[in-house]
C-alpha positions as CSV (number, residue, x, y, z in Angstrom):
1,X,-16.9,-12.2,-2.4
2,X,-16.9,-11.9,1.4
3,X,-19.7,-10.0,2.9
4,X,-19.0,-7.4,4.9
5,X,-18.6,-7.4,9.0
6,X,-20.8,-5.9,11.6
7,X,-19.3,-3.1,13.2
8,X,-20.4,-0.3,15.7
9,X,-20.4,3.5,14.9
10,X,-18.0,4.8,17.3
11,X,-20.6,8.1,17.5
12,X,-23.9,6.8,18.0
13,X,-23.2,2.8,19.0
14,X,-25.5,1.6,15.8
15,X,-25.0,-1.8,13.9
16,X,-23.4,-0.7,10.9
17,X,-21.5,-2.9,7.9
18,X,-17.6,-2.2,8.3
19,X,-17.6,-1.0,4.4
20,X,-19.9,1.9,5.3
21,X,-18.3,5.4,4.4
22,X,-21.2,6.9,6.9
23,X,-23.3,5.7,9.5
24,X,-26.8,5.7,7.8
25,X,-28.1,6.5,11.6
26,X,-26.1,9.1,12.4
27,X,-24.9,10.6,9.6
28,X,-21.3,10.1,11.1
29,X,-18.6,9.7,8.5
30,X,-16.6,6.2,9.4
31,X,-13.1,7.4,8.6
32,X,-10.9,3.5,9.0
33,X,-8.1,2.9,10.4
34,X,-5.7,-0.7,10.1
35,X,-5.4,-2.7,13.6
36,X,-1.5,-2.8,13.9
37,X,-1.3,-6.4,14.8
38,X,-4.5,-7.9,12.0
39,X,-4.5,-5.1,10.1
40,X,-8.2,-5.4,9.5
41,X,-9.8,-1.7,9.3
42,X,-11.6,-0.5,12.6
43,X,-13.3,3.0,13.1
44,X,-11.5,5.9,14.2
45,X,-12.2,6.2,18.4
46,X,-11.9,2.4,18.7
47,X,-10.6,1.3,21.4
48,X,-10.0,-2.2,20.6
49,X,-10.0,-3.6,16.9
50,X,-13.1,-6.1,16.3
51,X,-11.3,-8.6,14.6
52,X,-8.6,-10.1,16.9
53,X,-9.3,-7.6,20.0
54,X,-5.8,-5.5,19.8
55,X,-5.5,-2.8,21.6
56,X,-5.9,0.6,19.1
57,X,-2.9,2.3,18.4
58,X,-2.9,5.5,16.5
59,X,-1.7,5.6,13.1
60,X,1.4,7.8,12.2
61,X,2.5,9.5,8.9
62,X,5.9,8.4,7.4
63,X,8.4,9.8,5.5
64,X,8.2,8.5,2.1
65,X,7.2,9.9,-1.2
66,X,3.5,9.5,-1.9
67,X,2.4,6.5,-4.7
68,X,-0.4,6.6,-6.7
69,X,-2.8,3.9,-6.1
70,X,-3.4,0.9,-8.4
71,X,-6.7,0.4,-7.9
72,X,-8.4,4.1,-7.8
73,X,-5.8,6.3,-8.7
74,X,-5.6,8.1,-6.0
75,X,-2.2,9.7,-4.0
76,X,-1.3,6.6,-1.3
77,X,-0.2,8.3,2.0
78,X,3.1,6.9,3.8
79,X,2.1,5.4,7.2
80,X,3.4,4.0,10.2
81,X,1.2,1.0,11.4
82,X,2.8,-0.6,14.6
83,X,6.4,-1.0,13.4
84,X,5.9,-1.7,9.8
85,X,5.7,1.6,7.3
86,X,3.3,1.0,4.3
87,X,0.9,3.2,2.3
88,X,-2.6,3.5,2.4
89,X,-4.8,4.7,0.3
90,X,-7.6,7.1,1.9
91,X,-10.0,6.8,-0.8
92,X,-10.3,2.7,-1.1
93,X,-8.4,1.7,2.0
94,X,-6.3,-0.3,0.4
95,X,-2.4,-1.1,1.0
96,X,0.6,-1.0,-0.6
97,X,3.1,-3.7,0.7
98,X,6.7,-3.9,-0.5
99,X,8.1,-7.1,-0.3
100,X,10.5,-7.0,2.6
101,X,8.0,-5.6,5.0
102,X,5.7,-8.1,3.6
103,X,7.5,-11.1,4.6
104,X,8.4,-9.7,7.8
105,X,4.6,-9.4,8.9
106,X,4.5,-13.0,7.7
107,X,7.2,-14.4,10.1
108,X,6.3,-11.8,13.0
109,X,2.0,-13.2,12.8
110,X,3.4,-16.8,12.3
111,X,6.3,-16.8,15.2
112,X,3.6,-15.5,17.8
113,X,0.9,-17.5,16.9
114,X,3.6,-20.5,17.2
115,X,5.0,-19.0,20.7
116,X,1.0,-18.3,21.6
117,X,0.5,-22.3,20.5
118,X,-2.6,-21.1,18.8
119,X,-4.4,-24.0,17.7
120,X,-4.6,-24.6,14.2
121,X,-8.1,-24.0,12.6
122,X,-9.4,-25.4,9.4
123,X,-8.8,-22.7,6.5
124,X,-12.3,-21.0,5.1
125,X,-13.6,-21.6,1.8
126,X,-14.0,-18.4,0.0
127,X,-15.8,-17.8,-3.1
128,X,-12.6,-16.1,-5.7
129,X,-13.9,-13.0,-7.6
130,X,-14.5,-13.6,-11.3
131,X,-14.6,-10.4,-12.1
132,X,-11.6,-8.6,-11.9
133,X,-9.2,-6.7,-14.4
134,X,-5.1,-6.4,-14.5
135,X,-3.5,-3.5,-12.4
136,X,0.1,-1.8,-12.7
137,X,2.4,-1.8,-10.4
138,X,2.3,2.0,-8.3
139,X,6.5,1.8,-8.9
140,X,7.2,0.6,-12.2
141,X,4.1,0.9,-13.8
142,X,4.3,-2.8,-15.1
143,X,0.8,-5.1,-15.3
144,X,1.0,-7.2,-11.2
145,X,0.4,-10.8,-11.6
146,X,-2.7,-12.4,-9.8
147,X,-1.3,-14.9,-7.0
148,X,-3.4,-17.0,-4.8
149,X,-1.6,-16.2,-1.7
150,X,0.8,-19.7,-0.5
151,X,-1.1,-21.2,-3.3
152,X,-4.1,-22.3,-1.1
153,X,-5.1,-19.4,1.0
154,X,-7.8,-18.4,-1.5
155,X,-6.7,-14.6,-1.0
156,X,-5.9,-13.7,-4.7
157,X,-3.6,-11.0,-4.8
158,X,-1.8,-8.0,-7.1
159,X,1.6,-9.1,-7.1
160,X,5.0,-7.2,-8.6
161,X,8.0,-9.4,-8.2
162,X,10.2,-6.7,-8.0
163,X,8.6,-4.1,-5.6
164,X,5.9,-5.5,-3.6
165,X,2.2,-6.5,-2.9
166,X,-1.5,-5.1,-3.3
167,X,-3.9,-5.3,-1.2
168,X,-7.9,-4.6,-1.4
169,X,-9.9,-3.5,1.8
170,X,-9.3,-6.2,4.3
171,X,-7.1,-8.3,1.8
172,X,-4.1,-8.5,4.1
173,X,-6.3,-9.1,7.1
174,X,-7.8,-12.4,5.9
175,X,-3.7,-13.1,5.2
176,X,-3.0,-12.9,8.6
177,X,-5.9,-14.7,9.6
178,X,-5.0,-17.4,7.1
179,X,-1.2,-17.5,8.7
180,X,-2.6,-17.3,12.0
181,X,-4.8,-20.4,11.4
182,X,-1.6,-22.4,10.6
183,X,-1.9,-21.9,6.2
184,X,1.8,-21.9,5.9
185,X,2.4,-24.9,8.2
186,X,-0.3,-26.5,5.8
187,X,1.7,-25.3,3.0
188,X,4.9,-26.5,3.9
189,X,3.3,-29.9,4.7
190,X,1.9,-30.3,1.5
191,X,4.9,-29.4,0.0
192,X,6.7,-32.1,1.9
193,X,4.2,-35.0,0.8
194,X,4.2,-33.2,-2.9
195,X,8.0,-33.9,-2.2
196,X,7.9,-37.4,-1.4
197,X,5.4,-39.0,-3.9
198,X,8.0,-37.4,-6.7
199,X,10.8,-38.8,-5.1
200,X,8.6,-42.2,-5.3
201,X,7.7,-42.0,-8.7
202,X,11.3,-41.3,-9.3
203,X,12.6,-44.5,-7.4
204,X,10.2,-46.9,-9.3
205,X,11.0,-45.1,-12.7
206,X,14.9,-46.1,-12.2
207,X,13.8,-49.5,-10.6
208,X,11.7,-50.1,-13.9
209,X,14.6,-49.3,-16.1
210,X,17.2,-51.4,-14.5
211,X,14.7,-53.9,-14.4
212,X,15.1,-55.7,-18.2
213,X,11.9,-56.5,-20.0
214,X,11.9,-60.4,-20.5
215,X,8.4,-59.8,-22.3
216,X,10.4,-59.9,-25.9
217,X,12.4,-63.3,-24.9
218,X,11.5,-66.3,-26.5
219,X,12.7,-69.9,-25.7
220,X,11.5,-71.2,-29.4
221,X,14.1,-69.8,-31.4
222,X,16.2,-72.6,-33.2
223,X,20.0,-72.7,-32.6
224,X,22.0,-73.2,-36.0
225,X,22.6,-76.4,-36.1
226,X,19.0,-77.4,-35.7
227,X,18.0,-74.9,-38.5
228,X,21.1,-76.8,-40.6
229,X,19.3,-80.1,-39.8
230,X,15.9,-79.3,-40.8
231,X,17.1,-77.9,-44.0
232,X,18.7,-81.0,-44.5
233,X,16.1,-83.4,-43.8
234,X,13.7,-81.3,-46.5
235,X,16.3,-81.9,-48.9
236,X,16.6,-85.2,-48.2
237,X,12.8,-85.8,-48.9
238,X,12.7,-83.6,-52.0
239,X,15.5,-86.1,-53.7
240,X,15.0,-89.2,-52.3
């Protein structure tokens, strides 16, 4: 798994790891809040967020009707995080995407990186957890599937087809870094070449089987008049 980031406790200044609940200087407890443009989780009283250097924005509640969480159970509050409402849970930090919000942080984060002309960067290795067990869906109840996010991101995810996305502490800011360092351009050019060698392969298999196999011809077999004559000439020798 990723190891956690360094952050600073916004009451005494120390060094502390960004999954602390409380600064073990201070005694401060780290309530987290989600950057509105990464969404990574920065202290509450940040000014700017540590992972892509946005500007803070406070977070706002929002009308919805409260979920319980997948992964601890616990009542999901309805919030407002720049322009896009999702819930968070307070206990684990983590956040409940459904799937139209989802894909429209995926084209906003990949239009501006595009319109910044941020240059593409090559996409960390990261070390998939192993050990991990099936969680339900907070709408329908159902088991999510476990998706590698565009299939090479290395961010495995809690997926329901139907209603949306899970994500764990950070999950859906190492997304945005992955979009942001040009993953779905990667993608799409993958799928493009995947798209080409089958349309190869397809081209040669028709070529082959217009082509007819001359491997069973033979130039040796006797017409029928030559069979006709050898049978004769045996029968000639026989009686003679």
């Amino acid at each position: 798994m990723p190891t956690a980031e360094t952050l600073h406790c916004p009451n005494c200044g120390a060094a502390i790891s960004s999954d602390s609940a409380k600064c073990q200087f201070c005694a401060a407890a780290l309530a987290t809040v989600a950057c509105p443009q990464c969404f990574g989780m920065m202290f509450v009283g940040s000014k700017f967020c540590p992972h892509c250097g946005a500007v803070a924005q406070p977070v706002h509640s929002a009308d919805g009707t409260p979920l319980p969480c997948p992964k601890c159970k616990s009542a999901m509050n309805s919030v407002q995080i720049g322009n896009r409402s999702l819930f968070e849970c307070p206990s684990c930090e983590g956040m409940w995407v459904d799937s139209t919000t989802l894909q429209q942080i995926c084209d906003e984060r990949e239009a501006a990186s595009i319109a910044l002309a941020l240059p593409t960067r090559p996409i960390a290795p990261t070390t998939l957890d192993t050990n991990f067990h099936y969680i339900s869906c907070p709408v329908c109840g159902q088991l999510m599937n476990r998706i590698n996010f565009a299939h090479i991101s290395g961010v495995i995810l809690d997926v329901c087809r139907d209603h949306g996305t899970w994500f764990n502490r950070d999950e859906l800011r190492r997304v945005i870094e992955f979009i942001r360092a040009g993953g779905l351009a990667k993608l799409r050019q993958r799928q493009q070449s995947d798209l080409e060698d089958q349309r190869e392969r397809l081209n040669a298999a028709r070529a082959d089987a217009a082509t007819p196999d001359t491997s069973l011809w033979t130039t040796d077999i006797p017409t029928r008049s030559n069979a006709i004559l050898d049978v004769a000439g045996f029968l000639y020798g026989l009686f003679k």
